[in-house]
N, C-alpha and C positions, 0 to 999 in steps of 0.2 A: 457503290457500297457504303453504308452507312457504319459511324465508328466501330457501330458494336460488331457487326460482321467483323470487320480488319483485327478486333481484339483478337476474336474466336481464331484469325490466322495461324496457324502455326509456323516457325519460321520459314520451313523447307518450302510449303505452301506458299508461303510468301517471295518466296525467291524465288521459285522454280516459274509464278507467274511474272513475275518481274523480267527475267529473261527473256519470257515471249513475248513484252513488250519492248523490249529494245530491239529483240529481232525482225519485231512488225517493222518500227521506226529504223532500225538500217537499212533494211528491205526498200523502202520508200513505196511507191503506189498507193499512199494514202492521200486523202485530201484535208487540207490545213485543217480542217473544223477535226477530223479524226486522229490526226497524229498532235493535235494540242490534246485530244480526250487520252489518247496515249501518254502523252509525255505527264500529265495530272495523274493518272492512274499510276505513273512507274514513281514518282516522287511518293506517293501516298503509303504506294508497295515499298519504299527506299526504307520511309521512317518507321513501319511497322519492320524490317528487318533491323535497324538500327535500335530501337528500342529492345529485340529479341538480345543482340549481342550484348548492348549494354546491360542488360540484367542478368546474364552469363557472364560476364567479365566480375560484375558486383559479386554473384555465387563464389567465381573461383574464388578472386579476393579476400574475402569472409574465409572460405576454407584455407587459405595459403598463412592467414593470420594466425589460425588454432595450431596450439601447440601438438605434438606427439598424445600428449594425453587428454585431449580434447578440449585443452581451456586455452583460454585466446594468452597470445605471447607475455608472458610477464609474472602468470600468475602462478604456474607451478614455478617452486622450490627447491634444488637439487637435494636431493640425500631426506627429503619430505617422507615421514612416515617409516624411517631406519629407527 
């Protein structure tokens, strides 16, 4: 699959293949050339689910920083506009 497919992943999509490749590879009955084409595909699948989280972690972040009144910590005033 080429980058831009893997972009278009969605994470669950990504995971959910990901698993069937480790399942393949516990399983064993592959031969070397197919379970190295496995073990590349689940690495490839690893970093498009890693990049999925880390841009989720960065969302919450962003939101855990914004105050009650939607501006980021620091900038509202108590007693602002009494």
């Amino acid at each position: 699959m080429s980058s831009k497919v893997e972009e278009s992943l969605g994470y669950e999509q990504a995971r959910d293949e990901l698993i069937e490749v480790v399942r393949r590879l516990e399983a064993g009955g592959t031969t070397l050339e197919e379970s190295l084409a496995l073990w590349e595909r689940g690495e490839e699948l690893a970093k498009v689910c890693r990049r999925w989280l880390e841009g989720a972690r960065a969302r919450l972040d962003a939101a855990l920083a914004e105050g009650e009144d939607g501006r980021p910590d620091g900038e509202g005033v108590e007693g602002e506009g009494e």
